[in-house]
MOPAC internal coordinates of N, CA, C and O (Angstrom, degrees):
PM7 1SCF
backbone

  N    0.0000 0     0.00 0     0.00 0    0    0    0
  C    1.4502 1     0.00 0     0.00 0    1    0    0
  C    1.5228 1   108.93 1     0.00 0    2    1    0
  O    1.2310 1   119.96 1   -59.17 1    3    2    1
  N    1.2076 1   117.67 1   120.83 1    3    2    1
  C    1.6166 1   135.23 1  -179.72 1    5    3    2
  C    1.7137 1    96.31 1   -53.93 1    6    5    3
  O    1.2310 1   122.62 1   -21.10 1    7    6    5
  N    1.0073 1   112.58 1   158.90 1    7    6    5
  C    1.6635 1   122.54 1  -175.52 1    9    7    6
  C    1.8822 1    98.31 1   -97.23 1   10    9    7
  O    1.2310 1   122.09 1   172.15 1   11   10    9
  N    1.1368 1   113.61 1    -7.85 1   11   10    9
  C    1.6410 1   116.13 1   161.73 1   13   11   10
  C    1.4517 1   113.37 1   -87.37 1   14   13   11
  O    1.2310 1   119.91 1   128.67 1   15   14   13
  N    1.2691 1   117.78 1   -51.33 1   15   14   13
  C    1.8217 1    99.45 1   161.58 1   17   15   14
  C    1.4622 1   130.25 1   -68.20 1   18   17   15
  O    1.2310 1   125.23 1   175.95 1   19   18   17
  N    1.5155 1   107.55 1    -4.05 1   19   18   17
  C    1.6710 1    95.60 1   157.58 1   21   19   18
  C    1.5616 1   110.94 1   -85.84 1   22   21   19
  O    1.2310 1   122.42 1   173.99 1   23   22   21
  N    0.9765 1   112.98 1    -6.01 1   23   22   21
  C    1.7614 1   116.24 1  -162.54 1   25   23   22
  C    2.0363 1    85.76 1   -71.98 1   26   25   23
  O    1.2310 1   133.72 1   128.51 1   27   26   25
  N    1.7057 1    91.09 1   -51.49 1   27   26   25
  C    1.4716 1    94.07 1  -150.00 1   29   27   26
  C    1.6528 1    87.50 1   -84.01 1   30   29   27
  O    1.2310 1   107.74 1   135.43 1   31   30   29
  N    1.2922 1   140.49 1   -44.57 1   31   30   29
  C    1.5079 1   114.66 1   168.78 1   33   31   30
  C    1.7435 1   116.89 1   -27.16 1   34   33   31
  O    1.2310 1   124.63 1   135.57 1   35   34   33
  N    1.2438 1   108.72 1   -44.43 1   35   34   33
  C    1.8819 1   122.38 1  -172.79 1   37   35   34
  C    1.2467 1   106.05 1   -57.39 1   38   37   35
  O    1.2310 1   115.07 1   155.83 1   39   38   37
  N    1.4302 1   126.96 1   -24.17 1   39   38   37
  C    1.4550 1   116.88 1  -143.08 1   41   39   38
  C    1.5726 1    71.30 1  -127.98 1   42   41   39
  O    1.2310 1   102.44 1   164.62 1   43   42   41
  N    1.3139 1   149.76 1   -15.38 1   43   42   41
  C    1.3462 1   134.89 1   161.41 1   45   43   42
  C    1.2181 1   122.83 1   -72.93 1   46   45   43
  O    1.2310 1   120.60 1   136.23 1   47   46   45
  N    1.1603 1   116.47 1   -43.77 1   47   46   45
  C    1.5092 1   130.18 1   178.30 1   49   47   46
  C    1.5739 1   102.10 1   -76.22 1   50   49   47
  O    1.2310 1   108.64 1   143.28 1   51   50   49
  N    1.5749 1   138.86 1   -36.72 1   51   50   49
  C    1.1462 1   140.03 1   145.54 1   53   51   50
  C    1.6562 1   114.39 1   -34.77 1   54   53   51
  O    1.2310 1   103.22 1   126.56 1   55   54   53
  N    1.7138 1   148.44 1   -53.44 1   55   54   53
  C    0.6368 1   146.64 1  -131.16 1   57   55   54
  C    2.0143 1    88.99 1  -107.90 1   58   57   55
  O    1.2310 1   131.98 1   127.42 1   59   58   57
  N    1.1203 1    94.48 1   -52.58 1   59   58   57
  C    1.9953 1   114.81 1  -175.50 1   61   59   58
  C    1.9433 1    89.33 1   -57.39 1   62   61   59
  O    1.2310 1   121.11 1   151.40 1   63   62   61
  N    1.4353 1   115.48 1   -28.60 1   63   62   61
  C    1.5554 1    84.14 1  -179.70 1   65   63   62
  C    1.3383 1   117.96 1  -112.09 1   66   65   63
  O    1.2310 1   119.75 1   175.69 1   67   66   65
  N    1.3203 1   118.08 1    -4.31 1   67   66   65
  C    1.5202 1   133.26 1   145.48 1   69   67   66
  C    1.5265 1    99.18 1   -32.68 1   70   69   67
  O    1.2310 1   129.63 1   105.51 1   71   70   69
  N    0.9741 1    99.04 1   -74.49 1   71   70   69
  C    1.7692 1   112.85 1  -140.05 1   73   71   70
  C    1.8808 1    87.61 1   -71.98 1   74   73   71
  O    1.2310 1   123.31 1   154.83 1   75   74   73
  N    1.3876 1   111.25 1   -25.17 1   75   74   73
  C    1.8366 1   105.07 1   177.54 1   77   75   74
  C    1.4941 1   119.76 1   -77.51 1   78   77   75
  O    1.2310 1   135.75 1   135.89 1   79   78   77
  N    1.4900 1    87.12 1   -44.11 1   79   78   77
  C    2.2255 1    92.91 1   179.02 1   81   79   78
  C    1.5392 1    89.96 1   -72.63 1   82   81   79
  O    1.2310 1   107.43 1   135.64 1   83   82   81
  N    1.2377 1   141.03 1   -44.36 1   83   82   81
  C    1.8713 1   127.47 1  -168.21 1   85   83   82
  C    1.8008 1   101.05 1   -53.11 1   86   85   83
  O    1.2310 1   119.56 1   140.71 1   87   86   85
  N    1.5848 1   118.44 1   -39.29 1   87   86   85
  C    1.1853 1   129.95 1  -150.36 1   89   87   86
  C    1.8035 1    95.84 1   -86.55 1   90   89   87
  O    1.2310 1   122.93 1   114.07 1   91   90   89
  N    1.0716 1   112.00 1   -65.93 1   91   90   89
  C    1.6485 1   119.19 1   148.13 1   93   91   90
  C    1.4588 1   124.35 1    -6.94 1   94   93   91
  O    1.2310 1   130.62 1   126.38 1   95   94   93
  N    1.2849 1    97.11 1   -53.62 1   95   94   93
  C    1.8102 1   101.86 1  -161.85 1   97   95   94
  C    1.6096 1    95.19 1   -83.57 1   98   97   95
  O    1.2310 1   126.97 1   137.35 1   99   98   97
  N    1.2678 1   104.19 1   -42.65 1   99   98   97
  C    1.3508 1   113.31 1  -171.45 1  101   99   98
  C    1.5484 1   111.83 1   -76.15 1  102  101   99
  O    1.2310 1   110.74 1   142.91 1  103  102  101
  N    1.0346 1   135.02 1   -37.09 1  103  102  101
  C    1.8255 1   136.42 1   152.05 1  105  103  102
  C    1.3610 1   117.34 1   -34.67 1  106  105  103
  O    1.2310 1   126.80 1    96.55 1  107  106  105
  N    1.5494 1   104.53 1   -83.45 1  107  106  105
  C    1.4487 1   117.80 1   174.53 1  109  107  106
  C    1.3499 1   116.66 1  -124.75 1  110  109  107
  O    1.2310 1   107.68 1   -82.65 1  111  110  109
  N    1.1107 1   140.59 1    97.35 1  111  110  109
  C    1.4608 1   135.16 1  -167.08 1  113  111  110
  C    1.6154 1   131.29 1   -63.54 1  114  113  111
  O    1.2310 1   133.80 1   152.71 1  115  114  113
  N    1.8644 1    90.93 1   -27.29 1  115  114  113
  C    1.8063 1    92.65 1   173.67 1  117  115  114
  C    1.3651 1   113.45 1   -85.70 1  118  117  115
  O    1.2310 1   119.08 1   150.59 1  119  118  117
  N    1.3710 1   119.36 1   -29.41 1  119  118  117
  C    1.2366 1   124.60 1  -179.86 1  121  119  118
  C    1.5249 1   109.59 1   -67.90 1  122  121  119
  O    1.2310 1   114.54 1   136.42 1  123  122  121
  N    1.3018 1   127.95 1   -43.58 1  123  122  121
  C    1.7178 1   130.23 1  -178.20 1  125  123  122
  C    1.7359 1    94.44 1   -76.36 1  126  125  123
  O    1.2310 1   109.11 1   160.19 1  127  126  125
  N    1.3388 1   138.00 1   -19.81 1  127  126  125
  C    1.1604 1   120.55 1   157.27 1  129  127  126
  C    1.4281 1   126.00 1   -68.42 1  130  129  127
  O    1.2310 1   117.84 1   130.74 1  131  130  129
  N    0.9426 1   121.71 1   -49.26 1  131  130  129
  C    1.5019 1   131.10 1   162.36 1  133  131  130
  C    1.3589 1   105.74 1   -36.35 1  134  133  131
  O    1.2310 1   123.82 1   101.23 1  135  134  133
  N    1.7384 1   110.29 1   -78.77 1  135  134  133
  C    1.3212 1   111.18 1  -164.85 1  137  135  134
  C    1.8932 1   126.22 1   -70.47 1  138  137  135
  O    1.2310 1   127.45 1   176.70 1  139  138  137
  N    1.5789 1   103.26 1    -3.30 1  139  138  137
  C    0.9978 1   103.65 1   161.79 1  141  139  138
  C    1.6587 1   120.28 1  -113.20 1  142  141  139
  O    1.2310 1   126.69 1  -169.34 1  143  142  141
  N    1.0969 1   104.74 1    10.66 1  143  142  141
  C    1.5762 1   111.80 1   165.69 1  145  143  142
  C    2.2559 1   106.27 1    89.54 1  146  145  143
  O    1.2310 1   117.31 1   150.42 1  147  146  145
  N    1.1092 1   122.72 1   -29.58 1  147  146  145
  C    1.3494 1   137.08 1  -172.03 1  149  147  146
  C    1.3218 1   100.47 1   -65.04 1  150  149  147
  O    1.2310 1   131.79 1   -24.61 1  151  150  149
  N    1.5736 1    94.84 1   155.39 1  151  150  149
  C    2.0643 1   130.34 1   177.41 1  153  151  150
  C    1.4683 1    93.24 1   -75.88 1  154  153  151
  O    1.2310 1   124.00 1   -37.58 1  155  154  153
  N    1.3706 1   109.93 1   142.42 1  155  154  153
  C    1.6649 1   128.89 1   162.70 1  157  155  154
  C    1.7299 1    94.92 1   -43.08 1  158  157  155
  O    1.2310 1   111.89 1   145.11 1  159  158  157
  N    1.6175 1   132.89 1   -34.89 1  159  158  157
  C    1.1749 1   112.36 1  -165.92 1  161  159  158
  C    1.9224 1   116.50 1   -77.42 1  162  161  159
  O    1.2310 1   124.69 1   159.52 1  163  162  161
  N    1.5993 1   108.61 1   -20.48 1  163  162  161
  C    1.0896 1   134.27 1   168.20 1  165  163  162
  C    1.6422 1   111.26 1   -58.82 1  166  165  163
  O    1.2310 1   127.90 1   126.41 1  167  166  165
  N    1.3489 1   102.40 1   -53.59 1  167  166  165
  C    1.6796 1   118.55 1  -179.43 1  169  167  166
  C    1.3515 1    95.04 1   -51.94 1  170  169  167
  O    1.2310 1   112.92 1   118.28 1  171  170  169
  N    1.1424 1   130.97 1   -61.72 1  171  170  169
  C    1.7934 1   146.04 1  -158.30 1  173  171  170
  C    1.3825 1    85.96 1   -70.88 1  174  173  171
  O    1.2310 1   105.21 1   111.88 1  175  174  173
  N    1.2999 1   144.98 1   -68.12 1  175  174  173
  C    1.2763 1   102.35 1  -164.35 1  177  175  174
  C    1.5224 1   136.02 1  -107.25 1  178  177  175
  O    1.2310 1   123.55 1  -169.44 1  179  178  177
  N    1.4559 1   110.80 1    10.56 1  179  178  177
  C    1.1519 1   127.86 1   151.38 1  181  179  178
  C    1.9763 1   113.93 1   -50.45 1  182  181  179
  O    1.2310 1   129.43 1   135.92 1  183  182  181
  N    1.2362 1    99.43 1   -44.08 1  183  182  181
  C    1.8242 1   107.19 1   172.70 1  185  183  182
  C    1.1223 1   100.79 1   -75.79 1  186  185  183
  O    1.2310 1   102.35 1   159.66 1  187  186  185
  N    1.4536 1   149.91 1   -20.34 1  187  186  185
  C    1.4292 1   114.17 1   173.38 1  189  187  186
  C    1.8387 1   108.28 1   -99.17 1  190  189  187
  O    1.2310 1   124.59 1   167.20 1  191  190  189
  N    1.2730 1   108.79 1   -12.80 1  191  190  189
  C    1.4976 1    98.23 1   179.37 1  193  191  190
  C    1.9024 1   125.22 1   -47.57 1  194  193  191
  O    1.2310 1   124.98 1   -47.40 1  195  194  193
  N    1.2761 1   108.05 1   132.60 1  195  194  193
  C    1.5452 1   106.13 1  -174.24 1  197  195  194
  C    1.5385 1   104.43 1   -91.47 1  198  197  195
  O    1.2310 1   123.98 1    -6.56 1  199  198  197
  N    0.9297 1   109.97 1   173.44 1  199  198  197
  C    1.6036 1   110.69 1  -151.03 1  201  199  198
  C    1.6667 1   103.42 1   -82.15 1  202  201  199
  O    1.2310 1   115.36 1   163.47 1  203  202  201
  N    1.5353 1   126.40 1   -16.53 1  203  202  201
  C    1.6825 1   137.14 1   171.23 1  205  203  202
  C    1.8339 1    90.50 1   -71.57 1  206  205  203
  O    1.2310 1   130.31 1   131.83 1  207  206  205
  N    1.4127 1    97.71 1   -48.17 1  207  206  205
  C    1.6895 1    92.76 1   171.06 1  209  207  206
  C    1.9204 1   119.89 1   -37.98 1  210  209  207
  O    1.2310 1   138.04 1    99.58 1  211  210  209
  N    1.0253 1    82.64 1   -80.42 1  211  210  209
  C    1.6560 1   111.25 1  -176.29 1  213  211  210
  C    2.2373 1    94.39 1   -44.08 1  214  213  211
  O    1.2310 1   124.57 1   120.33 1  215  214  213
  N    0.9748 1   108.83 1   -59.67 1  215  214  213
  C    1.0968 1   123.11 1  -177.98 1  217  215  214
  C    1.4010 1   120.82 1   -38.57 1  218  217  215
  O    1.2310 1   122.78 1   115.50 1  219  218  217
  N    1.7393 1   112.28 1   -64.50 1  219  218  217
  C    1.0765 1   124.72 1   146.25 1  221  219  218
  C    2.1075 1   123.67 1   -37.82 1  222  221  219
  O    1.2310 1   130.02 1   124.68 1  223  222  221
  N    0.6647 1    98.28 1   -55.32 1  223  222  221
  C    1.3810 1   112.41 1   179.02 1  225  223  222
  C    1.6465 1   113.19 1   -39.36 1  226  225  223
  O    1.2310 1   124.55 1   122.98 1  227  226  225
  N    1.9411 1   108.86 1   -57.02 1  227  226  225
  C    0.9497 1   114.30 1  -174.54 1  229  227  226
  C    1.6152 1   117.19 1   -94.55 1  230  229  227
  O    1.2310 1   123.37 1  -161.39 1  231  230  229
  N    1.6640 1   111.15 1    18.61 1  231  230  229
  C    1.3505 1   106.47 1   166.90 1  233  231  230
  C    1.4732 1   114.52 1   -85.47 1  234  233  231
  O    1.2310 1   119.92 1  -163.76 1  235  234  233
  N    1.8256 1   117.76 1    16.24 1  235  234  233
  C    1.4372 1   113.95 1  -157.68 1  237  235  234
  C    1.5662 1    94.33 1  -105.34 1  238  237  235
  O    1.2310 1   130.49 1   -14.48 1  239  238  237
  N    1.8760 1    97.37 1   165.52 1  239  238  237
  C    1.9266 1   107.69 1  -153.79 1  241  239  238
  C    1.5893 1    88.72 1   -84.00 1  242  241  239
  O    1.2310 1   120.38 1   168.66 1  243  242  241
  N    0.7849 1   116.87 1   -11.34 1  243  242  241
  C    2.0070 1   126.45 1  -169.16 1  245  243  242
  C    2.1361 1    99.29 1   -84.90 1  246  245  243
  O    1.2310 1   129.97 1   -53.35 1  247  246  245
  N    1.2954 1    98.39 1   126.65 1  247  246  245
  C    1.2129 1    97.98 1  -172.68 1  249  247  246
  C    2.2769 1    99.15 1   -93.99 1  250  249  247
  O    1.2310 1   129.47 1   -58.83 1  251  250  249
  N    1.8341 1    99.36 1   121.17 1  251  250  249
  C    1.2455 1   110.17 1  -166.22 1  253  251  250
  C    1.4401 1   116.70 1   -77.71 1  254  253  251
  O    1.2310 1   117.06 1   173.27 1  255  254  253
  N    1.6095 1   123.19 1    -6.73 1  255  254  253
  C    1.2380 1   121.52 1   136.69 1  257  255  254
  C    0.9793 1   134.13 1   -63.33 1  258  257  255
  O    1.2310 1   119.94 1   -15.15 1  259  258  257
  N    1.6462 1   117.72 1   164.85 1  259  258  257
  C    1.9241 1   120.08 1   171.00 1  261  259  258
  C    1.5105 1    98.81 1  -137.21 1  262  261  259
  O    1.2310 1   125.08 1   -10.82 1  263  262  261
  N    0.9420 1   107.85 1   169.18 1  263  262  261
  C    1.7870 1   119.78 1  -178.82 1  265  263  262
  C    1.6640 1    98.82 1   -82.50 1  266  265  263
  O    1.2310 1   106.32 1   -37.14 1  267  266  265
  N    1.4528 1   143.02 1   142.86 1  267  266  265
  C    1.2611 1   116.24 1   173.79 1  269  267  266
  C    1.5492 1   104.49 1   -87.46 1  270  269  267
  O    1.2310 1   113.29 1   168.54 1  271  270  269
  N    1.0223 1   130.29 1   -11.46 1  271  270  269
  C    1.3771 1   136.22 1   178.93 1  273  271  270
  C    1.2808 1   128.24 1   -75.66 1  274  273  271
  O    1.2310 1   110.08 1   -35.42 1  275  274  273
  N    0.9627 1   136.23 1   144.58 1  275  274  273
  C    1.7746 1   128.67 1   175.33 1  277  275  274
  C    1.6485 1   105.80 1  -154.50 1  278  277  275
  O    1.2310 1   125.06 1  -177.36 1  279  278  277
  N    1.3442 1   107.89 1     2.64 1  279  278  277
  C    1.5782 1    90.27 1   157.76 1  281  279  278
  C    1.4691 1   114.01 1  -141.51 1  282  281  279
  O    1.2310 1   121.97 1    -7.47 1  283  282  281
  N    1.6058 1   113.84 1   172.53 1  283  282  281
  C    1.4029 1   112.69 1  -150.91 1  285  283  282
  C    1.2801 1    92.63 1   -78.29 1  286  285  283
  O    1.2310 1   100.96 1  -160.02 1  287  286  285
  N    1.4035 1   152.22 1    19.98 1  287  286  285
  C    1.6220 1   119.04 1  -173.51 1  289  287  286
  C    1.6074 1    94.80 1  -112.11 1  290  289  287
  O    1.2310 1   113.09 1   161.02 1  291  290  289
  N    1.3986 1   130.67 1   -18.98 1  291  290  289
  C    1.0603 1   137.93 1   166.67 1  293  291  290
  C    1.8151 1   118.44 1   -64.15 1  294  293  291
  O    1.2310 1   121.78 1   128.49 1  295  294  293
  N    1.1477 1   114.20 1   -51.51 1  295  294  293
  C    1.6105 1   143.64 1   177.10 1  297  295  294
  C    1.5210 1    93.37 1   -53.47 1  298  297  295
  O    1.2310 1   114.69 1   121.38 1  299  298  297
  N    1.4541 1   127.67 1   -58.62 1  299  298  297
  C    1.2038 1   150.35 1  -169.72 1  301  299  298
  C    1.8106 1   105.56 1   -55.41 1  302  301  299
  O    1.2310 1   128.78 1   111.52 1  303  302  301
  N    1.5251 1   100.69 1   -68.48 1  303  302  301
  C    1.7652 1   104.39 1   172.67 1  305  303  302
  C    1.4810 1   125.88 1   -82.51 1  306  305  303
  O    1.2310 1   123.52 1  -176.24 1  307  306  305
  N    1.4581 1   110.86 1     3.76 1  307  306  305
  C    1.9906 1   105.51 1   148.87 1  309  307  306
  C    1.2855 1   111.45 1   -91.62 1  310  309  307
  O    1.2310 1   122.32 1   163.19 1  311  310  309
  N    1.9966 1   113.17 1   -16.81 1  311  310  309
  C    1.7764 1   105.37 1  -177.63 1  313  311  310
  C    1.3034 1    97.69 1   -85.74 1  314  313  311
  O    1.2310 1   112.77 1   174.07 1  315  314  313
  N    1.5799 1   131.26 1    -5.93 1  315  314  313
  C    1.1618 1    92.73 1  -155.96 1  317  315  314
  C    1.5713 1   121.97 1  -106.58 1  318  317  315
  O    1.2310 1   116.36 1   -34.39 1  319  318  317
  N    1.6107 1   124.52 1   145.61 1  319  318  317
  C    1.4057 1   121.27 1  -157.25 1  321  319  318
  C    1.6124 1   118.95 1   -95.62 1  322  321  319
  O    1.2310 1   122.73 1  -155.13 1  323  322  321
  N    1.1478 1   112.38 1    24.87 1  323  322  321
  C    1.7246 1   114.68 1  -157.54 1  325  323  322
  C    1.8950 1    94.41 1   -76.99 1  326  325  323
  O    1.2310 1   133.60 1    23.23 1  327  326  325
  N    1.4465 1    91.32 1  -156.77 1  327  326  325
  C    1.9335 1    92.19 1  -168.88 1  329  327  326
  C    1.7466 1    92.76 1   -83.24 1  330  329  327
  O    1.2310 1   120.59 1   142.72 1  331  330  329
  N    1.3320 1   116.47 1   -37.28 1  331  330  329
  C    1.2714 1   105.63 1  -166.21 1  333  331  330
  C    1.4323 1   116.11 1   -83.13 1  334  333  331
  O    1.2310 1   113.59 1  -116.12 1  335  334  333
  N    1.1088 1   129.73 1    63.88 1  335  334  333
  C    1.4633 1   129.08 1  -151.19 1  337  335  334
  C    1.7029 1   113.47 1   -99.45 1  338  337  335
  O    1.2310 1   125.67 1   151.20 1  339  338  337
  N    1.3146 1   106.71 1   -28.80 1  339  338  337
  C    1.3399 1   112.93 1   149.89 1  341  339  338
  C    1.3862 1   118.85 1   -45.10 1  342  341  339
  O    1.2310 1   114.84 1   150.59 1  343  342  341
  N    1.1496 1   127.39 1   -29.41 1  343  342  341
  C    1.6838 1   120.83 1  -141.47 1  345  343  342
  C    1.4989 1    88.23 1  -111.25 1  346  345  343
  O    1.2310 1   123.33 1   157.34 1  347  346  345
  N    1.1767 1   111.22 1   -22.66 1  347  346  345
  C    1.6860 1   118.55 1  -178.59 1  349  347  346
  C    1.5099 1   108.15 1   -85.74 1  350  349  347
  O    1.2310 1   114.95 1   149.85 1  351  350  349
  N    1.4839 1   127.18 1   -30.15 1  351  350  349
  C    1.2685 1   145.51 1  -175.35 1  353  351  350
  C    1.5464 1   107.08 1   -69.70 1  354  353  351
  O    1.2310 1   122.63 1   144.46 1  355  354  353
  N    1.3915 1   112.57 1   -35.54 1  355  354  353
  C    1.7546 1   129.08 1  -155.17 1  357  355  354
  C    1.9349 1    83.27 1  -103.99 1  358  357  355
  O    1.2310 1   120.77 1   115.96 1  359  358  357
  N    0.9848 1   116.13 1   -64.04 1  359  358  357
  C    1.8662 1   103.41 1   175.48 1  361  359  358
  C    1.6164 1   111.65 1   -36.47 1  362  361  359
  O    1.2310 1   130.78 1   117.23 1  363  362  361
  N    1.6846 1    96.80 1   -62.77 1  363  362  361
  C    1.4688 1   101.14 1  -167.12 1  365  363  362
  C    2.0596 1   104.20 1   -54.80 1  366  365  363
  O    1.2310 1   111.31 1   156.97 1  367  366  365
  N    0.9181 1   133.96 1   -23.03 1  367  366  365
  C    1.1523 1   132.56 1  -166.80 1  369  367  366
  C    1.7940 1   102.34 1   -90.89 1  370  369  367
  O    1.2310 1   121.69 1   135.59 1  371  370  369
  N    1.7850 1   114.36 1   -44.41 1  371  370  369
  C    1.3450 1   104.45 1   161.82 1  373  371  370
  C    1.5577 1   127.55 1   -57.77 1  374  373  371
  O    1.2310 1   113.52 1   170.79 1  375  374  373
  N    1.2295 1   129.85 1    -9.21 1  375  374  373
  C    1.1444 1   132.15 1  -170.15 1  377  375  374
  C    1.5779 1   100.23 1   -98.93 1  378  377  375
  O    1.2310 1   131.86 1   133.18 1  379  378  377
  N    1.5773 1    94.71 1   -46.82 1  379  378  377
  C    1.9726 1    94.07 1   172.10 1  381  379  378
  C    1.5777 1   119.49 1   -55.58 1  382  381  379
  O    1.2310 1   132.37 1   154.68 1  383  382  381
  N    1.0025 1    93.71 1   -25.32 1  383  382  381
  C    1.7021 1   118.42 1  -172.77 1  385  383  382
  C    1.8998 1    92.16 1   -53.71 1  386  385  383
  O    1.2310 1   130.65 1   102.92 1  387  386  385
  N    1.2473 1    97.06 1   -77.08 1  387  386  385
  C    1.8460 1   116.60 1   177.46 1  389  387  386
  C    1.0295 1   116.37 1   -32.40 1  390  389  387
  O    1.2310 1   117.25 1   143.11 1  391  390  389
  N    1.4703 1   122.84 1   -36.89 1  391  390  389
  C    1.5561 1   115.04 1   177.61 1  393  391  390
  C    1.1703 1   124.25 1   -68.85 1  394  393  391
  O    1.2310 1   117.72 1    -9.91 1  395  394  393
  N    1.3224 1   121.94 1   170.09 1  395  394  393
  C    1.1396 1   145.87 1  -154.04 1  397  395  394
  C    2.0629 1    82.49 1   -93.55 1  398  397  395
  O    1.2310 1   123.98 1   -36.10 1  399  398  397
  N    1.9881 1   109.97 1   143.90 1  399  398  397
  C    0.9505 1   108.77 1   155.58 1  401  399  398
  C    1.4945 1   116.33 1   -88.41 1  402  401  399
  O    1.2310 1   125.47 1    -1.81 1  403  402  401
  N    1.9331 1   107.09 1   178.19 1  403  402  401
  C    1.3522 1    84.03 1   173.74 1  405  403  402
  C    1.2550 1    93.63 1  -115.92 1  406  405  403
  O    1.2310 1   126.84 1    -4.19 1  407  406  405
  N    1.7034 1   104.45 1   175.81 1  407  406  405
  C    1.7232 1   122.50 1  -159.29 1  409  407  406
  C    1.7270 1   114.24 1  -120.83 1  410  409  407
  O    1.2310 1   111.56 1   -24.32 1  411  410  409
  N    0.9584 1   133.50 1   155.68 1  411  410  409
  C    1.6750 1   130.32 1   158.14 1  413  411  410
  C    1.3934 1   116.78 1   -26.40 1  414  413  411
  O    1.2310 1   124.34 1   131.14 1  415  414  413
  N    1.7684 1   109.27 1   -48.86 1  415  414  413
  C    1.3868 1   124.19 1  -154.92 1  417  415  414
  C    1.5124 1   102.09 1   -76.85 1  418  417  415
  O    1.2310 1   120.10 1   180.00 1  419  418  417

């Protein structure tokens, strides 16, 4: 893979989650905070961005998602496929729950 189709994969997958957290905030706002991990100040201005905004945004080489996870026991209970997979799905989400959002600052 050429290092220009990762650029432009970045700036697709940049643009598809623009346009999902804007759509999010604007549906239900506590729930797209939660489920996207972000501060009410994040929420606020993701809802006023105009779409040349948003647009601009996702032509950048920096990918504008993050994983919310960073350690393996979390990674572990969304991979994992056993019968009880719900029950692993509903932990992994209380633990996401606990974290810290992120902020402007």
């Amino acid at each position: 893979m050429k290092s220009t189709d990762t650029y432009n994969d970045i700036k697709e997958v940049n643009l598809a989650y623009m346009m999902l957290a804007q759509n999010m905030v604007r549906s239900d706002r506590e729930a797209a905070i939660f489920r996207l991990g972000i501060s009410e100040e994040i929420a606020d201005i993701l809802e006023r961005l105009t779409p040349g905004q948003v647009l601009k945004m996702a032509t950048s080489d920096m990918l504008l998602c993050s994983f919310r996870f960073d350690n393996s026991l979390l990674l572990d209970l969304l991979a994992n496929h056993e019968r009880d997979r719900g029950v692993g799905h509903i932990h992994a989400a209380i633990l996401a729950a606990g974290r810290p959002v992120e902020s402007v600052a």
